[in-house]
LUMDRENTI-743165 format. One record per residue (C-alpha): residue number from 0; residue in one letter; y, z, x. Coordinates in steps of 0.05 Angstrom, whole numbers, plus 5000, padded with zeros to 4 digits. Example, Ala and Ser with C-alpha at 12.3 -4.5 7.8 and 13.67 -1.06 7.14 Angstrom:
REM residues 2
{num: 0&residu: a&yy: 4910&zz: 5156&xx: 5246};
{num: 1&residu: s&yy: 4979&zz: 5143&xx: 5273};
This chain:
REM residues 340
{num: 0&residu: x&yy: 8899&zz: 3871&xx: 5888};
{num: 1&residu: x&yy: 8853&zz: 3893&xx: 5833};
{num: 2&residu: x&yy: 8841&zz: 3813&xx: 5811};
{num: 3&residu: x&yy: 8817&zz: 3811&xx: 5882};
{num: 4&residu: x&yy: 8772&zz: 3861&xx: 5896};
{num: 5&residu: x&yy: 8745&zz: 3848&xx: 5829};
{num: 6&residu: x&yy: 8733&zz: 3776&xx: 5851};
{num: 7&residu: x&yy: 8705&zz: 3808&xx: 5922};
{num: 8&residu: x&yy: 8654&zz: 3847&xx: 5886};
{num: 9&residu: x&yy: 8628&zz: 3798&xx: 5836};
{num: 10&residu: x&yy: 8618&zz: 3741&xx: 5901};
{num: 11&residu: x&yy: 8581&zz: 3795&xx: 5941};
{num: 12&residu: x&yy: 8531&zz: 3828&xx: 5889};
{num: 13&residu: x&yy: 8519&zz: 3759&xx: 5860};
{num: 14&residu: x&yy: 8495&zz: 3712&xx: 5927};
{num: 15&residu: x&yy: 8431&zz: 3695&xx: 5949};
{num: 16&residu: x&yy: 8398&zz: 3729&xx: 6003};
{num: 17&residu: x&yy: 8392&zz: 3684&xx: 6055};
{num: 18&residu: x&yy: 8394&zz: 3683&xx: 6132};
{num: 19&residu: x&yy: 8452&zz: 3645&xx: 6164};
{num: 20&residu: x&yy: 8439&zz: 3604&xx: 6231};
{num: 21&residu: x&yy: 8477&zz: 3635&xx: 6287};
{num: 22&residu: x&yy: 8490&zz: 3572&xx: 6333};
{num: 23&residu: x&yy: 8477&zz: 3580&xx: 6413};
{num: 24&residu: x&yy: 8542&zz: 3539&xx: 6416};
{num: 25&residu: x&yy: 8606&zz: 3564&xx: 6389};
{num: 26&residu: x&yy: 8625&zz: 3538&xx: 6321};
{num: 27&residu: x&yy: 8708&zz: 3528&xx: 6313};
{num: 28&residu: x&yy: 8733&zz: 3505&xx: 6246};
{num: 29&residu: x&yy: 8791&zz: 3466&xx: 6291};
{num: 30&residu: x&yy: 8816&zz: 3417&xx: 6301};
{num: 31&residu: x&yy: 8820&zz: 3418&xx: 6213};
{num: 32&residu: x&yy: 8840&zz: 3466&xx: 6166};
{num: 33&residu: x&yy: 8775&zz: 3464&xx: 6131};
{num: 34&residu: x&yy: 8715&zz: 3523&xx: 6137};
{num: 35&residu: x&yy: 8646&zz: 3508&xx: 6151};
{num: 36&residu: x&yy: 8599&zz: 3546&xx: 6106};
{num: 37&residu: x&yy: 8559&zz: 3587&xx: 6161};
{num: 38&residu: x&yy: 8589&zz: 3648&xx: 6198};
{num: 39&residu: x&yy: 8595&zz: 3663&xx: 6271};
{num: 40&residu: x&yy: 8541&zz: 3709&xx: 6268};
{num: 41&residu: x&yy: 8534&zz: 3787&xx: 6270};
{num: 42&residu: x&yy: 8575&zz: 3818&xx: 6320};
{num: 43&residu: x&yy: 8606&zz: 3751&xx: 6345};
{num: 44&residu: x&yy: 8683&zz: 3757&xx: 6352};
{num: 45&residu: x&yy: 8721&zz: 3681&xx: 6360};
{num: 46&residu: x&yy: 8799&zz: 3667&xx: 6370};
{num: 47&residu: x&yy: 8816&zz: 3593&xx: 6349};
{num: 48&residu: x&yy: 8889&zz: 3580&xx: 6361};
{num: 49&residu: x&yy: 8940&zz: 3532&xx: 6389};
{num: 50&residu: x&yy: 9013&zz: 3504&xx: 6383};
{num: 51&residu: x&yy: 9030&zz: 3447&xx: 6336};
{num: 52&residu: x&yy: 9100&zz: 3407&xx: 6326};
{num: 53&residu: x&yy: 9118&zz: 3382&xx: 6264};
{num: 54&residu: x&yy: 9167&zz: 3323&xx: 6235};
{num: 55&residu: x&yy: 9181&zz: 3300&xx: 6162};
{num: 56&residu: x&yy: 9224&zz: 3257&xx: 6136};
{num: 57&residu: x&yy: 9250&zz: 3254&xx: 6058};
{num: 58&residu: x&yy: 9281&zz: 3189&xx: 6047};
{num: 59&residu: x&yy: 9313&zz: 3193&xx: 5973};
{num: 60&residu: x&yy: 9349&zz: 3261&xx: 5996};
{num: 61&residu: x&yy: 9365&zz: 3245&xx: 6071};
{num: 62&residu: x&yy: 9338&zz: 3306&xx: 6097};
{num: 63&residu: x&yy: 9288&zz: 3325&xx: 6156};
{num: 64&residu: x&yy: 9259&zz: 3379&xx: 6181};
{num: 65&residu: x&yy: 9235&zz: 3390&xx: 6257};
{num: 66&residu: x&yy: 9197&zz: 3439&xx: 6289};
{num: 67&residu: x&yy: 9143&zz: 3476&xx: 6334};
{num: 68&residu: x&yy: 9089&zz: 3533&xx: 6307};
{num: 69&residu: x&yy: 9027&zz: 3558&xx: 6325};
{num: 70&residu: x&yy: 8973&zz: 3562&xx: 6280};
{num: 71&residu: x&yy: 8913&zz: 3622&xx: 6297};
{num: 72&residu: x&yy: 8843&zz: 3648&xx: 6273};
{num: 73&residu: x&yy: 8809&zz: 3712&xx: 6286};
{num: 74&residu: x&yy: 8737&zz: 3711&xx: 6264};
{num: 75&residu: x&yy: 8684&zz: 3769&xx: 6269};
{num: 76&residu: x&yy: 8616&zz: 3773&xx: 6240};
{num: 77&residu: x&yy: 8599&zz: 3846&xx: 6209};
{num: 78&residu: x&yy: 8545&zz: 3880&xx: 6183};
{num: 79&residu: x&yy: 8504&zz: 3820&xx: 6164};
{num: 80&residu: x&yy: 8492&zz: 3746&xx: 6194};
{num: 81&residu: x&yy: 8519&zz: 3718&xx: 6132};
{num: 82&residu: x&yy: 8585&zz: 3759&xx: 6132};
{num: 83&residu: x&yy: 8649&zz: 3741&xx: 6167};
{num: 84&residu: x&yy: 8721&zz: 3775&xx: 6159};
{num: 85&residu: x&yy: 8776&zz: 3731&xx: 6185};
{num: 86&residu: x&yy: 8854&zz: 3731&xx: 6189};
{num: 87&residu: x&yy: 8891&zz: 3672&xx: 6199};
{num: 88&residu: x&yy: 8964&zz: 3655&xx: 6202};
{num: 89&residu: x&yy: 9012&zz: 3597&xx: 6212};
{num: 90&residu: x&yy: 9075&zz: 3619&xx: 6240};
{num: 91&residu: x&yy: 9132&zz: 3558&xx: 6247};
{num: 92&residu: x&yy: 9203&zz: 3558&xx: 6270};
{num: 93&residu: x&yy: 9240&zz: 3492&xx: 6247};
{num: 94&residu: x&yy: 9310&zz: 3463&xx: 6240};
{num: 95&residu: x&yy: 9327&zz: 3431&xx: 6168};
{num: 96&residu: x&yy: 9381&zz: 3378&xx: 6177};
{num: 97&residu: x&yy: 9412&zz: 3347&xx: 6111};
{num: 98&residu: x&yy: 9450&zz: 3281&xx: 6122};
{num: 99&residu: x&yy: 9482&zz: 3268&xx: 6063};
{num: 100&residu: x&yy: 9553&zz: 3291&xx: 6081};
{num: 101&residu: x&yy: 9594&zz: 3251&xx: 6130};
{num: 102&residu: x&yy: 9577&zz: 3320&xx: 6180};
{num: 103&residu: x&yy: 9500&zz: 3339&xx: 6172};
{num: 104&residu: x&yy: 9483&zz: 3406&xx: 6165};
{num: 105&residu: x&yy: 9434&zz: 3439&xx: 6198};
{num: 106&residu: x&yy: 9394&zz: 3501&xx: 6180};
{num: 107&residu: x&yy: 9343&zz: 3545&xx: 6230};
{num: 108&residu: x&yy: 9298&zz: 3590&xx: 6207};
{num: 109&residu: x&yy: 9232&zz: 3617&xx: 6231};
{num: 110&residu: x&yy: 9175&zz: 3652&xx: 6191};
{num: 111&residu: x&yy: 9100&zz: 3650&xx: 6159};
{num: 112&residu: x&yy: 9075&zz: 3591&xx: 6123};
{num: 113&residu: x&yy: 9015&zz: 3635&xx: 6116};
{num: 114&residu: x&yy: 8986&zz: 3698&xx: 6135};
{num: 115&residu: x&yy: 8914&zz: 3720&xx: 6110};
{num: 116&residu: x&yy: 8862&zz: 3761&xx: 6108};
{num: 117&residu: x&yy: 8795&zz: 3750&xx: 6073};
{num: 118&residu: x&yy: 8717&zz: 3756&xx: 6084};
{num: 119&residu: x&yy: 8667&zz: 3704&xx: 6081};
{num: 120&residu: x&yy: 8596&zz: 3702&xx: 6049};
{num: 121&residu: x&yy: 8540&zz: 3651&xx: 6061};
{num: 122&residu: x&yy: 8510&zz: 3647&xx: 5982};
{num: 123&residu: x&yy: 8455&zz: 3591&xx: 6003};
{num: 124&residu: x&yy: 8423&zz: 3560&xx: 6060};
{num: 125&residu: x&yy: 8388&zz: 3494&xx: 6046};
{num: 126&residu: x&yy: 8352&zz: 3504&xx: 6119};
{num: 127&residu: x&yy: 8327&zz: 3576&xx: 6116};
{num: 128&residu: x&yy: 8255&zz: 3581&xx: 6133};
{num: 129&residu: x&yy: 8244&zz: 3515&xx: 6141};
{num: 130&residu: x&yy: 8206&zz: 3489&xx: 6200};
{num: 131&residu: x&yy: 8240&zz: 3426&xx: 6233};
{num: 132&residu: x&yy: 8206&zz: 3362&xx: 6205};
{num: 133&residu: x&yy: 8150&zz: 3333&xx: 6261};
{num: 134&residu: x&yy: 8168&zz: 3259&xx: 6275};
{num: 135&residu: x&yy: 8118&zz: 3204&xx: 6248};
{num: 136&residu: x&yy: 8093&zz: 3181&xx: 6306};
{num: 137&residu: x&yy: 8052&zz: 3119&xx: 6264};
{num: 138&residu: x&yy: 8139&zz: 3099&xx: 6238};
{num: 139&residu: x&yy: 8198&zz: 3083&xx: 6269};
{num: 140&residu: x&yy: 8227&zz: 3064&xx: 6193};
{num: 141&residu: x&yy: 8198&zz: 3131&xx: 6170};
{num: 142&residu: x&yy: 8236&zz: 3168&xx: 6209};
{num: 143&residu: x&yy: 8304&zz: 3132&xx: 6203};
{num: 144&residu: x&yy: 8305&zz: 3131&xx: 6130};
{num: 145&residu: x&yy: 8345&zz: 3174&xx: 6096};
{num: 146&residu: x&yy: 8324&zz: 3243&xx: 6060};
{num: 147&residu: x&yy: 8355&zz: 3258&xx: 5989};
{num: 148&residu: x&yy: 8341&zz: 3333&xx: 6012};
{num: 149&residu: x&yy: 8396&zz: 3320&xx: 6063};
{num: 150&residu: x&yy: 8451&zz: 3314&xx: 6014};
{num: 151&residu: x&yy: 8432&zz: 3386&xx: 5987};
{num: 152&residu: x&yy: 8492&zz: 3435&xx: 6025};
{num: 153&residu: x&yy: 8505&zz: 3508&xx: 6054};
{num: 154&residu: x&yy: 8542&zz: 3537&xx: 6005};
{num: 155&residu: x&yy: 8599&zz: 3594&xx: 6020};
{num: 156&residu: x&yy: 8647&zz: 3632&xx: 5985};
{num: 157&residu: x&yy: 8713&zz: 3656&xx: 6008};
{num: 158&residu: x&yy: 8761&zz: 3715&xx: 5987};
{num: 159&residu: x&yy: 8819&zz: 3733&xx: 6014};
{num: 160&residu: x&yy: 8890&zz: 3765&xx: 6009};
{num: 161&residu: x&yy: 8955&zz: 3724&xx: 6021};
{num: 162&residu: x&yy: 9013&zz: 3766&xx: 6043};
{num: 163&residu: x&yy: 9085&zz: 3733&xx: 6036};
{num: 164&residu: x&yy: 9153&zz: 3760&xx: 6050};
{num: 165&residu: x&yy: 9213&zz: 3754&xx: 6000};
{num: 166&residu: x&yy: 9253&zz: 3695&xx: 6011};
{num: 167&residu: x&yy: 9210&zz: 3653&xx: 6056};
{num: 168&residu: x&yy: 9236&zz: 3581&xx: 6056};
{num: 169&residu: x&yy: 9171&zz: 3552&xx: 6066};
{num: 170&residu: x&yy: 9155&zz: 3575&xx: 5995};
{num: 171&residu: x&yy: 9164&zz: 3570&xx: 5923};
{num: 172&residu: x&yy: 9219&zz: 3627&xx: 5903};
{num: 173&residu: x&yy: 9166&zz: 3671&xx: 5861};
{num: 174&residu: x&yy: 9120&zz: 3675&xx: 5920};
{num: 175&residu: x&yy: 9120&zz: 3743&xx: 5958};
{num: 176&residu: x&yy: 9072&zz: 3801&xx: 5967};
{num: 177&residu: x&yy: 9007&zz: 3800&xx: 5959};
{num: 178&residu: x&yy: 8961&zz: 3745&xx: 5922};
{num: 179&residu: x&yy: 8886&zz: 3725&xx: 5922};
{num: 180&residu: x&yy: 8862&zz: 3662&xx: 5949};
{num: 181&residu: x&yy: 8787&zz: 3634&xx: 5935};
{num: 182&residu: x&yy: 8747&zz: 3581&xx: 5972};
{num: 183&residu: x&yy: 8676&zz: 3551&xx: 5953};
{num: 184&residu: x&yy: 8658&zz: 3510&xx: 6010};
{num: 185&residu: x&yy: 8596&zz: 3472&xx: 6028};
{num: 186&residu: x&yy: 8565&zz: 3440&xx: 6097};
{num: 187&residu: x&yy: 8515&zz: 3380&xx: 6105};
{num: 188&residu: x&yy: 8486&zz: 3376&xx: 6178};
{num: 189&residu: x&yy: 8460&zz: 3305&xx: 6181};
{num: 190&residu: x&yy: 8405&zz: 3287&xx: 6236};
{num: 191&residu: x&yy: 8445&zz: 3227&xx: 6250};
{num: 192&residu: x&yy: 8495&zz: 3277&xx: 6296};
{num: 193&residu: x&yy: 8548&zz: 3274&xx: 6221};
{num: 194&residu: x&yy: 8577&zz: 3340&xx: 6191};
{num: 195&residu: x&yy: 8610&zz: 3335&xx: 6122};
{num: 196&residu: x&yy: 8644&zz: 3397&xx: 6106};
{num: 197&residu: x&yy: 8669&zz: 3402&xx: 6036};
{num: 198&residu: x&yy: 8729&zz: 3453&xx: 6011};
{num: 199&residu: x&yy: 8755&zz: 3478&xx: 5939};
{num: 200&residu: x&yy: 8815&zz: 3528&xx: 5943};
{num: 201&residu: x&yy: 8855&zz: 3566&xx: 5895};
{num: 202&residu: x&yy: 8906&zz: 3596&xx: 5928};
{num: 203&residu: x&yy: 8960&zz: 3643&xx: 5917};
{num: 204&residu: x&yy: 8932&zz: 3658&xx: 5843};
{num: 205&residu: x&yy: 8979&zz: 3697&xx: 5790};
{num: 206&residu: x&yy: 9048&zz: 3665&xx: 5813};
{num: 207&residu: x&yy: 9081&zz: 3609&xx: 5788};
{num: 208&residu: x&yy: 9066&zz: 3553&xx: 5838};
{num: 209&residu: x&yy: 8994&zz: 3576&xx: 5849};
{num: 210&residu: x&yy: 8968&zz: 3504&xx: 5876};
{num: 211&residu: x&yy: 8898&zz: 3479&xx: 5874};
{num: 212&residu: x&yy: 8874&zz: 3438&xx: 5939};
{num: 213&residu: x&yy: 8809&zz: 3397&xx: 5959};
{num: 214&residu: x&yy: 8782&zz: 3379&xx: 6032};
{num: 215&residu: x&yy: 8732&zz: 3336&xx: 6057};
{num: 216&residu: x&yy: 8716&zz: 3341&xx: 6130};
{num: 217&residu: x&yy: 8670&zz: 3286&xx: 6177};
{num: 218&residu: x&yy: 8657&zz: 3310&xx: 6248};
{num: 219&residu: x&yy: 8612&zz: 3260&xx: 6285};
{num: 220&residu: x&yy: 8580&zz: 3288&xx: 6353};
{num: 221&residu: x&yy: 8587&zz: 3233&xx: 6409};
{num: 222&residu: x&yy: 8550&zz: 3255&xx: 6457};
{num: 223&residu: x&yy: 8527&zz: 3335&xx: 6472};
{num: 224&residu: x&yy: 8608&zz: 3352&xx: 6504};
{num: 225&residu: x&yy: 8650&zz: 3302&xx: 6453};
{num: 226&residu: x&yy: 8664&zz: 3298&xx: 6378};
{num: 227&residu: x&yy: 8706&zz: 3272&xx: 6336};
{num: 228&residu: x&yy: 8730&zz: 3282&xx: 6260};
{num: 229&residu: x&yy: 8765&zz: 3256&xx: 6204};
{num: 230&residu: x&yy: 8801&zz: 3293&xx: 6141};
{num: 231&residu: x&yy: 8833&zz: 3276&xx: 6071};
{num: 232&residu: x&yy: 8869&zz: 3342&xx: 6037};
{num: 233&residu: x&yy: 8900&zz: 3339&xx: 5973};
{num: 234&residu: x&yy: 8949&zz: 3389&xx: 5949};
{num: 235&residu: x&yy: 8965&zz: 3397&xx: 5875};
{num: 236&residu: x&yy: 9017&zz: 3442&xx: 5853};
{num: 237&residu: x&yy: 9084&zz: 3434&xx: 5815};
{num: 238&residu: x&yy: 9126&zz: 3470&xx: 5880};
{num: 239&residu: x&yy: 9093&zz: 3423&xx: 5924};
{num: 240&residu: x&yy: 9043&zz: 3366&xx: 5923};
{num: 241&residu: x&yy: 9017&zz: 3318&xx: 5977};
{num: 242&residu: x&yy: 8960&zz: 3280&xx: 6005};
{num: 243&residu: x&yy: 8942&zz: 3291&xx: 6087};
{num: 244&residu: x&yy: 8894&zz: 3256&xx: 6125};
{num: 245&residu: x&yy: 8876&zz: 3288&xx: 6200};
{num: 246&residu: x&yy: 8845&zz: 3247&xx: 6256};
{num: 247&residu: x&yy: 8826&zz: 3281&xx: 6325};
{num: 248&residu: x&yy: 8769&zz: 3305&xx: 6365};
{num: 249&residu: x&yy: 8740&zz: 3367&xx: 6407};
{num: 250&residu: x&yy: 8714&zz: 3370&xx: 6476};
{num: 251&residu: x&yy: 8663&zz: 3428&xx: 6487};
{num: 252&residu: x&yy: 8673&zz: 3466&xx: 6549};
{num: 253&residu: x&yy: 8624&zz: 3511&xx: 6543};
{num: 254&residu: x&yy: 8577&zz: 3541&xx: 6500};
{num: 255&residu: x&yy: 8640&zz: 3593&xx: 6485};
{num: 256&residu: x&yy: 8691&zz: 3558&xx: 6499};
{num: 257&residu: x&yy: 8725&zz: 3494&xx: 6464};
{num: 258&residu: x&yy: 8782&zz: 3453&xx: 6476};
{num: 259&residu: x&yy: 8811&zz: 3403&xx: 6412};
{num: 260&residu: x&yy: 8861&zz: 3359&xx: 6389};
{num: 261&residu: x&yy: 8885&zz: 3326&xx: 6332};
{num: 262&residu: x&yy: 8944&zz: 3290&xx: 6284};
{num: 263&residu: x&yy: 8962&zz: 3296&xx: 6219};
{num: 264&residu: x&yy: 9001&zz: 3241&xx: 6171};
{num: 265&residu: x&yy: 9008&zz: 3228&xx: 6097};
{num: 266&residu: x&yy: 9029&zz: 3154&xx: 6058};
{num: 267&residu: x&yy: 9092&zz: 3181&xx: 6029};
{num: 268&residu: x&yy: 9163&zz: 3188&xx: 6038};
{num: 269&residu: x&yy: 9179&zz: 3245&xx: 5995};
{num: 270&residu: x&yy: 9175&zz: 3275&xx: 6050};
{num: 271&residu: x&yy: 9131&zz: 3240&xx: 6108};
{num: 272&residu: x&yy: 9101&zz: 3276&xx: 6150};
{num: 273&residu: x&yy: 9077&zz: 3267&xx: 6211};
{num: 274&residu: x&yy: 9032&zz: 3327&xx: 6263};
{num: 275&residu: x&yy: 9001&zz: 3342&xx: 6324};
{num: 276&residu: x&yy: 8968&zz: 3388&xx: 6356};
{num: 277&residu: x&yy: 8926&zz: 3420&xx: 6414};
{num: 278&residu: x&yy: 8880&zz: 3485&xx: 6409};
{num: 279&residu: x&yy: 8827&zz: 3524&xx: 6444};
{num: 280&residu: x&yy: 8769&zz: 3566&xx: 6408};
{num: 281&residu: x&yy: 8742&zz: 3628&xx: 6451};
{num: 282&residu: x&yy: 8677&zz: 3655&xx: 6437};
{num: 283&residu: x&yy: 8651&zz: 3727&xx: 6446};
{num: 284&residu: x&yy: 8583&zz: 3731&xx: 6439};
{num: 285&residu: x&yy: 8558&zz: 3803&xx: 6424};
{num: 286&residu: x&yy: 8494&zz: 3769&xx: 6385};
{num: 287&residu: x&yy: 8415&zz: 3795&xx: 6392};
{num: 288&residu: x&yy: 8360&zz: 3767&xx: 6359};
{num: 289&residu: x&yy: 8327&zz: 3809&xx: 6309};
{num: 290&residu: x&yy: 8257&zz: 3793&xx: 6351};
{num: 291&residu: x&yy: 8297&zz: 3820&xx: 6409};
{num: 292&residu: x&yy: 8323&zz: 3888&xx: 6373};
{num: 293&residu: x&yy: 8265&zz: 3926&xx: 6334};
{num: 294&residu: x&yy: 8290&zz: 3986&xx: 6337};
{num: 295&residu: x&yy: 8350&zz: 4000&xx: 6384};
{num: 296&residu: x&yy: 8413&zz: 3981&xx: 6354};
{num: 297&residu: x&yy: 8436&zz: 3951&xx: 6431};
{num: 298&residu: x&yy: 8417&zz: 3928&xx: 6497};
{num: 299&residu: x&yy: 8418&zz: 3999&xx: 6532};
{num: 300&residu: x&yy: 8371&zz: 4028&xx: 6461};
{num: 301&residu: x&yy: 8334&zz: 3965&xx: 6474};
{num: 302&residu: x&yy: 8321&zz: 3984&xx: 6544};
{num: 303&residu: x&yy: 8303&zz: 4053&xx: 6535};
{num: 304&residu: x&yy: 8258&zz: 4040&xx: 6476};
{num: 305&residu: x&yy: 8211&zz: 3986&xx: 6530};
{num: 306&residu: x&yy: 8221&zz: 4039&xx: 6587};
{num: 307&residu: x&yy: 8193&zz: 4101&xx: 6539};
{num: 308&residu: x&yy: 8141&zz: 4042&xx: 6525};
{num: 309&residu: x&yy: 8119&zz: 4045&xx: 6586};
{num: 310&residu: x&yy: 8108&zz: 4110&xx: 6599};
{num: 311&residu: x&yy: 8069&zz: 4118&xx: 6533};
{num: 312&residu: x&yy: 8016&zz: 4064&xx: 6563};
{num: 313&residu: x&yy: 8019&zz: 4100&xx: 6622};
{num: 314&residu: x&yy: 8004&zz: 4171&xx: 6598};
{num: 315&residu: x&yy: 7953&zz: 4138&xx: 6560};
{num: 316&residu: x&yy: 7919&zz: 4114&xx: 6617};
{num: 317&residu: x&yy: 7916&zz: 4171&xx: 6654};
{num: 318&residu: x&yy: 7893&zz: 4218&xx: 6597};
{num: 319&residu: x&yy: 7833&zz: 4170&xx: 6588};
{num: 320&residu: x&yy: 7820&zz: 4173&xx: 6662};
{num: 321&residu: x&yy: 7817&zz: 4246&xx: 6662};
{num: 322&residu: x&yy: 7768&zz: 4245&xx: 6589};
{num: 323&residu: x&yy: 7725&zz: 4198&xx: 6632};
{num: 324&residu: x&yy: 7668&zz: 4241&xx: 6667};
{num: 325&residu: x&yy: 7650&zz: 4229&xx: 6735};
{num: 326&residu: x&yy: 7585&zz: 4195&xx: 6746};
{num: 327&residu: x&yy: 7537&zz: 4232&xx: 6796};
{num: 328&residu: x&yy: 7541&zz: 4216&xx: 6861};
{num: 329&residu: x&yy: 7468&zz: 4180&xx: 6888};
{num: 330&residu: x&yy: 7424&zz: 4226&xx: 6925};
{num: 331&residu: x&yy: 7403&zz: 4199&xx: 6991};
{num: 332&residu: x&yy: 7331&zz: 4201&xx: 7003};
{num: 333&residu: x&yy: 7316&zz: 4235&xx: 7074};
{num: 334&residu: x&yy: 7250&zz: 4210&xx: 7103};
{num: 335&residu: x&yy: 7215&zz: 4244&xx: 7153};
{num: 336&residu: x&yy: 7180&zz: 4204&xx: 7200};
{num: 337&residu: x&yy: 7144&zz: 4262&xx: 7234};
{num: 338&residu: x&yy: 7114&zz: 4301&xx: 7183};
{num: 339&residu: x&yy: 7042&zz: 4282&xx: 7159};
């Protein structure tokens, strides 16, 4: 625990200050495993979650394993628009059938693949204060070409805590308790409606079978409801290593509310593996604007604070109506037509 808050500390008092962009539409890391670079945004809370079934195949042993999980994510931004603490967890209950005695035996057993908790901390944002580019009106060609200044990403950093029970037969032997894991990821929005999100992860650091992974993440938006994605992950460790590729799509709802899909497969045998899934992503948007919030610190402060307004401008008014002297009223001039 003391690796990781030292790692916690240095990623914190070493970022940029930037200001992340809190999206009018919510922004799910599903249907992939992979997290964007910017945050839901100060006091936004978001539940991504949904069931999955799983197969895979090892052909050398003749064994398979068979089940149904549910994967989740609870998200929150705190204190700042570029913070986010999240837990996440991927709980799976499977049956493990061997073949390779005349009888096969099968094995049940339920339990964690993962379970963490960690906080996440937008270090650079290639888009702050900067005005969106006016169109050339004189070029088509001008304003299709492609920007170099495009390929420059949001960059994150992710720390978190891994807790793992003793004995879990989704893991290496050595793996239980606690143990840090580490994410740099970066995010390219491209004007041509393309996302590429881009993930390094060190994960369960200190034990044995600590494993290294990458993942690269497309999402293309079809039209303003519908988009689809692609993803390659590679896993490197000496416990376990593999290479997954993800195909799917998400249909949005509403502005809070998303609905996805998705598969996963690898080329292998050793074991194959073969996914799918379904999900939903729930937004609860507690955001304000700083323009919006001088100085209350929410809607009923904000209201009070343009009421009291109010009645400053109008005790103003009438003090300088009462400083204001009267002007004299016009004497009327009485003739008398008889007098001579």
């Amino acid at each position: 625990m003391k690796t990781l808050l030292s790692l916690l500390l240095i990623a914190l008092c070493t970022v940029l200050s930037v200001q992340a962009q809190y999206t009018e539409e919510i922004n799910s890391n599903r249907p992939g495993i992979s997290r964007g670079a910017w945050s839901v945004g100060k006091n936004v809370a978001q539940i991504e979650a949904g069931p999955f079934m799983v197969k895979e195949k090892h052909t050398p042993l003749k064994n398979e394993l068979s089940g149904l999980g549910i994967d989740f994510t609870a998200r929150y931004g705190l204190f700042f628009e570029e913070l986010e603490l999240n837990l996440e967890g991927n709980f799976q209950s499977a049956t493990f059938t061997d073949y390779r005695s005349t009888l096969p035996a099968e094995e049940k057993f339920s339990n964690f693949k993962n379970l963490v908790f960690g906080a996440k901390y937008l270090v650079y944002d290639p888009y702050k204060d900067k005005e969106e580019e006016k169109p050339n009106l004189m070029s088509y060609h001008a304003n299709k070409k492609f920007k170099w200044k495009s390929l420059i990403p949001a960059v994150s950093v992710y720390v978190g805590a891994n807790y793992d029970t003793k004995n879990n037969p989704y893991l290496a032997p050595d793996v239980e308790g606690f143990s840090p894991k580490v994410i740099i990821a970066t995010q390219n929005n491209f004007k041509s409606g393309w996302v590429m999100v881009i993930n390094l992860v060190k994960d369960r650091i200190g034990s044995e079978f600590s494993d290294f992974q990458w993942i690269v993440t497309f999402t293309k938006a079809i039209n303003e409801k519908w988009v689809g994605f692609g993803e390659a992950q590679a896993i490197y460790s000496d416990f376990y290593a593999d290479n997954l590729f993800r195909l799917g799509g998400a249909y949005l709802q509403s502005k809070d509310l998303q609905f996805d899909a998705g598969i996963t497969f690898n080329t292998k045998d050793t074991p194959s593996v073969f996914n799918a899934n379904i999900g939903v992503s729930y937004r609860f948007d507690m955001h304000t604007d700083p323009e919006e919030k001088d100085n209350g610190t929410d809607v009923i402060d904000e209201f009070e604070r343009k009421e009291n307004k109010k009645r400053g401008r109008k005790k103003k008014k009438n003090k300088e109506d009462q400083d204001t002297p009267s002007k004299p009223k016009k004497e009327t001039q009485i003739i008398d037509f008889d007098s001579e």
